[in-house]
PyMOL CGO cylinders between C-alpha atoms (Angstrom):
from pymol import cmd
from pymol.cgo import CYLINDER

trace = [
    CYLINDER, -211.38, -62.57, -69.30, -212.81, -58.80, -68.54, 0.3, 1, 1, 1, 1, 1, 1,
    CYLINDER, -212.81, -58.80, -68.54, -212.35, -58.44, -64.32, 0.3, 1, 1, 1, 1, 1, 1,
    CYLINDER, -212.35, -58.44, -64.32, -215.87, -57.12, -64.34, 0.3, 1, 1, 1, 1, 1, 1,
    CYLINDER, -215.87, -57.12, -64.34, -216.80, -60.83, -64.95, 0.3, 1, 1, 1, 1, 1, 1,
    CYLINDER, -216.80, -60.83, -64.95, -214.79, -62.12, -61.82, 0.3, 1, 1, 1, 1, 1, 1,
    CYLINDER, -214.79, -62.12, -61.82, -216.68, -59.88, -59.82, 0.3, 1, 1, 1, 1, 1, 1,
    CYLINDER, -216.68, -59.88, -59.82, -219.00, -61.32, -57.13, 0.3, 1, 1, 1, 1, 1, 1,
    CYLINDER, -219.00, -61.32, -57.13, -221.00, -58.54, -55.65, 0.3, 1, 1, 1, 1, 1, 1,
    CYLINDER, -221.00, -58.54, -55.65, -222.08, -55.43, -57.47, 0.3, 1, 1, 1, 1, 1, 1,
    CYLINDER, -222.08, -55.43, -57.47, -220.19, -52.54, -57.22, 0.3, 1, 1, 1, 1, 1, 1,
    CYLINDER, -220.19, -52.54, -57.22, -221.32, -48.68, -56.33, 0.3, 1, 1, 1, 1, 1, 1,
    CYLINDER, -221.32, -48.68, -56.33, -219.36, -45.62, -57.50, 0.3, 1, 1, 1, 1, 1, 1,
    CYLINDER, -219.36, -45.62, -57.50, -218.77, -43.55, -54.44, 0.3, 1, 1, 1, 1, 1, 1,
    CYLINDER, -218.77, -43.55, -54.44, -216.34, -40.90, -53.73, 0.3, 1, 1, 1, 1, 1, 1,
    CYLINDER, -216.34, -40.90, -53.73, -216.37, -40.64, -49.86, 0.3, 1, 1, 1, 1, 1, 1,
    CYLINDER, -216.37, -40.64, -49.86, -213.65, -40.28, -47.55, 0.3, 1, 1, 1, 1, 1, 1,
    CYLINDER, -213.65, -40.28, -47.55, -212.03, -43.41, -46.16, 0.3, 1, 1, 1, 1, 1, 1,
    CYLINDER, -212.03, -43.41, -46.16, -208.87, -43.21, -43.20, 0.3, 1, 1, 1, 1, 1, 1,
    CYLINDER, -208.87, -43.21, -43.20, -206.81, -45.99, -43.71, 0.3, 1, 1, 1, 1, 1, 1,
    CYLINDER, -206.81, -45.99, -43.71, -204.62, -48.04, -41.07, 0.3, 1, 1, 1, 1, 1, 1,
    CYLINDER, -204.62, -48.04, -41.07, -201.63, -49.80, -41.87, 0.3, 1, 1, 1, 1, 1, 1,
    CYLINDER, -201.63, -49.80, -41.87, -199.09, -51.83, -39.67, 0.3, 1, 1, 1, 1, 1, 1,
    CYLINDER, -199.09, -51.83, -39.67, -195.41, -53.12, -40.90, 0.3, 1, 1, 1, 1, 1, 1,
    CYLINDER, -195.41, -53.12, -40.90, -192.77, -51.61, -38.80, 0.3, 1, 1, 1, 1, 1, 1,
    CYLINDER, -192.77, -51.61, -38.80, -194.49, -48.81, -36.99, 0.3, 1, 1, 1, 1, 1, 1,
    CYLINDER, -194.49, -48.81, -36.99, -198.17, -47.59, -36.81, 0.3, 1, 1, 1, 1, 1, 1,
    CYLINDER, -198.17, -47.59, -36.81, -199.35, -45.54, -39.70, 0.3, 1, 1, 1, 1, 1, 1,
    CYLINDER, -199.35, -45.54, -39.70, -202.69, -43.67, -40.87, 0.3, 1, 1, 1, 1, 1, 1,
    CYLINDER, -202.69, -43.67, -40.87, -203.47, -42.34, -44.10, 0.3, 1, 1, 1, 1, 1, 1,
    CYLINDER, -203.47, -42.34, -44.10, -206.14, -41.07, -45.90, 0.3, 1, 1, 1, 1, 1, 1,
    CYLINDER, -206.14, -41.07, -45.90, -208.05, -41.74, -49.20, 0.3, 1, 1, 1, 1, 1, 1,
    CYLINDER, -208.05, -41.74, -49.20, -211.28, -41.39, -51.40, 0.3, 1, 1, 1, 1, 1, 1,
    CYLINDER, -211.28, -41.39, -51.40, -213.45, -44.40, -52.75, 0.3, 1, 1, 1, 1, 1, 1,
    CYLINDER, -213.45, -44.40, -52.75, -214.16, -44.83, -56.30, 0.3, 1, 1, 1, 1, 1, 1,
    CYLINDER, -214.16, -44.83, -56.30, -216.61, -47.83, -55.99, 0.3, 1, 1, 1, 1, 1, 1,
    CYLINDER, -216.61, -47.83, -55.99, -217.33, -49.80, -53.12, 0.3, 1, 1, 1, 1, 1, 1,
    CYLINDER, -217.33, -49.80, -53.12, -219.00, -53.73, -53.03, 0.3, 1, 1, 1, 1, 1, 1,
    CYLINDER, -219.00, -53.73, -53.03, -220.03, -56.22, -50.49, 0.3, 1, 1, 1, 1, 1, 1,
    CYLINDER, -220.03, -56.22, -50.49, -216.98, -57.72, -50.59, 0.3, 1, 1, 1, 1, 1, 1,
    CYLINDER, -216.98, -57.72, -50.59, -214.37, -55.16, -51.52, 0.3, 1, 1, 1, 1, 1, 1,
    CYLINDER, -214.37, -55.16, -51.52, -213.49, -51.52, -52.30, 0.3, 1, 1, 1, 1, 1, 1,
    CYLINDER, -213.49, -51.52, -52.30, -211.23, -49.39, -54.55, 0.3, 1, 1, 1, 1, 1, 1,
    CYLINDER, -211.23, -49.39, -54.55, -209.76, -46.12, -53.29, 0.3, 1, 1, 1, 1, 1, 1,
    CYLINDER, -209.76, -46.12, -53.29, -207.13, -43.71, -54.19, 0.3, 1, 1, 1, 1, 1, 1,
    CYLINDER, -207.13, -43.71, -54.19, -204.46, -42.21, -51.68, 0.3, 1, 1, 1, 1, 1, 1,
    CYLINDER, -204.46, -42.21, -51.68, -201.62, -40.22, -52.29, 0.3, 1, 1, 1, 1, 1, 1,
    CYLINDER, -201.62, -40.22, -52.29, -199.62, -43.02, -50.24, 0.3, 1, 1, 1, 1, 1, 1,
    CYLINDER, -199.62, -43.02, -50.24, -197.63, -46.03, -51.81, 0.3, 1, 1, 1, 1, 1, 1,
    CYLINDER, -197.63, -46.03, -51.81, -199.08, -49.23, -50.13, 0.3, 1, 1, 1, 1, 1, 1,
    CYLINDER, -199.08, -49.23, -50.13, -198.00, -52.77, -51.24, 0.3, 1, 1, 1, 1, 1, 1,
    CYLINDER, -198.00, -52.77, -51.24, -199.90, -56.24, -52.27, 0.3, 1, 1, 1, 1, 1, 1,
    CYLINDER, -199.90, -56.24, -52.27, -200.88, -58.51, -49.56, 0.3, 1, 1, 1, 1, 1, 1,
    CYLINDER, -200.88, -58.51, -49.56, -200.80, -55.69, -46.95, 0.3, 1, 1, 1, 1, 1, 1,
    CYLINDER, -200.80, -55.69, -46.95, -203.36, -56.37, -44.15, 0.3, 1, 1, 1, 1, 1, 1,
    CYLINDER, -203.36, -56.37, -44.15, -205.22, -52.74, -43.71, 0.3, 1, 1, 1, 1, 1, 1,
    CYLINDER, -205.22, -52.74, -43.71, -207.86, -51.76, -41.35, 0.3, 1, 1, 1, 1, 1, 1,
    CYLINDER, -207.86, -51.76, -41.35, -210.41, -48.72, -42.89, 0.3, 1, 1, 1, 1, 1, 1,
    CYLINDER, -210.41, -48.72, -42.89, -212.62, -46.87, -41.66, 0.3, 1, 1, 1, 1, 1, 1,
    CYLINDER, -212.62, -46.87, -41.66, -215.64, -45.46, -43.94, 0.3, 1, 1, 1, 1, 1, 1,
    CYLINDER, -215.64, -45.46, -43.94, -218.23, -43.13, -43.20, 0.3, 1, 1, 1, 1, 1, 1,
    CYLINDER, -218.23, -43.13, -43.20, -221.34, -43.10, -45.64, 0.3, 1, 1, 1, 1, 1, 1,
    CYLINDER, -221.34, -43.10, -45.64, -224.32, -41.15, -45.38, 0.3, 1, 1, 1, 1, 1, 1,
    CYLINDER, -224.32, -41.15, -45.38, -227.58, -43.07, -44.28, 0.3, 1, 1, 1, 1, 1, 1,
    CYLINDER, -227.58, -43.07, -44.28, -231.19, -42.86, -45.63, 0.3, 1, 1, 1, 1, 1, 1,
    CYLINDER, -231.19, -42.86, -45.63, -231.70, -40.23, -42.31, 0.3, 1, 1, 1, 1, 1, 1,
    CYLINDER, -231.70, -40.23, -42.31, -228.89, -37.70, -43.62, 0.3, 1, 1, 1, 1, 1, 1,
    CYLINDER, -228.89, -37.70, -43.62, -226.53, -38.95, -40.28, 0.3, 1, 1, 1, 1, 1, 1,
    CYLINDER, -226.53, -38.95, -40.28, -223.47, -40.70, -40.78, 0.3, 1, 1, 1, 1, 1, 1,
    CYLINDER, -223.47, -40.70, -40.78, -223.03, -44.24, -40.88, 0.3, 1, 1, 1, 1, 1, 1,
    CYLINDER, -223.03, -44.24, -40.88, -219.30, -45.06, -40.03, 0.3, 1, 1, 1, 1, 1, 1,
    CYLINDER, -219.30, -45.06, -40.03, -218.00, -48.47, -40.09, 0.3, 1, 1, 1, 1, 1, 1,
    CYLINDER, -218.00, -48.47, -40.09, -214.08, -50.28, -39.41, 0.3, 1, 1, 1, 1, 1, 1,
    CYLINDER, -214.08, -50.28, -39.41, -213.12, -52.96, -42.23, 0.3, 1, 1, 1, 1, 1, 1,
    CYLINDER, -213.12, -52.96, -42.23, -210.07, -55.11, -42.42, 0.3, 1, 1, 1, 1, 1, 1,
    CYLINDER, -210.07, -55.11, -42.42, -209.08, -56.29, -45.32, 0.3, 1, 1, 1, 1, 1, 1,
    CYLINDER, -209.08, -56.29, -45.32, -206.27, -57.42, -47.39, 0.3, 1, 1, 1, 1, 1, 1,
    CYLINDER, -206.27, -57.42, -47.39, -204.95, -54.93, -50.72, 0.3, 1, 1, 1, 1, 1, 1,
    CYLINDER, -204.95, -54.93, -50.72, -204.93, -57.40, -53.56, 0.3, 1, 1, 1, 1, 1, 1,
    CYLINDER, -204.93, -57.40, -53.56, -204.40, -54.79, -56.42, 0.3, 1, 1, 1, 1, 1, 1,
    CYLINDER, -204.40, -54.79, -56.42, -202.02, -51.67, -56.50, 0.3, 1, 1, 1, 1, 1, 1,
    CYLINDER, -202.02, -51.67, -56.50, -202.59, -49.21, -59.22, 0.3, 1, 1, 1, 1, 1, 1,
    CYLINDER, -202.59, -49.21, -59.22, -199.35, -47.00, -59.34, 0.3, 1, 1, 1, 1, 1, 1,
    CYLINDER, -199.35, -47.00, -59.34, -200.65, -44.38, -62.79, 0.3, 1, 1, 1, 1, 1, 1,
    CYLINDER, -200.65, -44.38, -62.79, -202.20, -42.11, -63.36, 0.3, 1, 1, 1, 1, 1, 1,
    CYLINDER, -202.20, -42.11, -63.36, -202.68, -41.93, -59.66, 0.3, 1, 1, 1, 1, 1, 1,
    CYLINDER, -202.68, -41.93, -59.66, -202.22, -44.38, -56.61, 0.3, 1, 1, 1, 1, 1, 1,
    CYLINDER, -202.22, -44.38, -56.61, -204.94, -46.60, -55.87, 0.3, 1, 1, 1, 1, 1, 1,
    CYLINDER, -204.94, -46.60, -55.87, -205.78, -49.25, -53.80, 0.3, 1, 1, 1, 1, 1, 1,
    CYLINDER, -205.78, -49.25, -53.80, -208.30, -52.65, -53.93, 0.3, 1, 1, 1, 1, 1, 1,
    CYLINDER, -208.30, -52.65, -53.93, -209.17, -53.80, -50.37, 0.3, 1, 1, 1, 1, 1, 1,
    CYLINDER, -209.17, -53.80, -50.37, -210.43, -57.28, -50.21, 0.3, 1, 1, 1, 1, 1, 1,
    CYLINDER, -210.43, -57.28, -50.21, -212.92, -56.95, -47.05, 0.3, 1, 1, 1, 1, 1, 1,
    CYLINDER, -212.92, -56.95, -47.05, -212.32, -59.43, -44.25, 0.3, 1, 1, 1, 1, 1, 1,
    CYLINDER, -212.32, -59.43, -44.25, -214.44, -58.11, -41.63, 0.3, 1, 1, 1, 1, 1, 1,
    CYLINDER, -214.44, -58.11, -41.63, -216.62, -55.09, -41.42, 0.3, 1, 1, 1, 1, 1, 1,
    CYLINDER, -216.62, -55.09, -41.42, -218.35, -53.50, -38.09, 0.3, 1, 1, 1, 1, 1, 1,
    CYLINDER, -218.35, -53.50, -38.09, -220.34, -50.67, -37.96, 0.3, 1, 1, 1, 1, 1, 1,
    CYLINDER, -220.34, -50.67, -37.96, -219.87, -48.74, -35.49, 0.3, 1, 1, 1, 1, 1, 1,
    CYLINDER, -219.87, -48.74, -35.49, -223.07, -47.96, -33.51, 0.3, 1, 1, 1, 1, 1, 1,
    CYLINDER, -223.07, -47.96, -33.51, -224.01, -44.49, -33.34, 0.3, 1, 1, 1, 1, 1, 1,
    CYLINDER, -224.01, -44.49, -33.34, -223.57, -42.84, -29.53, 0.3, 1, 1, 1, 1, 1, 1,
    CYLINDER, -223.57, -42.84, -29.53, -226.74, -40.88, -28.36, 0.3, 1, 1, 1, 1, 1, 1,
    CYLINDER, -226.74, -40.88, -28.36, -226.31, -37.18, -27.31, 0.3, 1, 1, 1, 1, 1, 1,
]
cmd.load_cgo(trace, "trace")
């Protein structure tokens, strides 16, 4: 069966930056770069190794219809590793916030 049929939400190809969270023996923060993001999940690449099952908290930051930035925190579970030709992650969204915009 092709994955693309297992899907459940539609995906968008996106390269933005994303700032990942991960805890397992100490408190660490790494960053990435989407390649497509869904309701319900996104893929990303990083330069660091990350493992299956690992809870992750990310924060995105999208551009909005008004130009301003729309940043919201996900946490998620990674359900696929991709180790070649370059390390990437697929987050399986748990919860997503956006995070309201402050006023100046």
């Amino acid at each position: 069966m092709d994955i693309s049929e297992r899907r459940n939400s539609q995906r968008v190809y996106t390269e933005q930056p994303v700032t990942i969270r991960y805890n397992r023996e100490g408190n660490f923060e790494f960053t990435g770069i989407s390649r497509d993001l869904s309701a319900s999940g996104i893929f990303l690449y990083t330069e660091s190794v990350l493992e299956e099952g690992a809870q992750v908290e990310l924060t995105l930051t999208f551009p909005s219809g008004s130009g301003q930035a729309s940043p919201m925190q996900v946490r998620g579970r990674i359900v696929r590793v991709q180790r070649t030709p370059a390390n990437g992650i697929a987050v399986q969204f748990d919860k997503i916030t956006v995070i309201p915009e402050r006023s100046q």
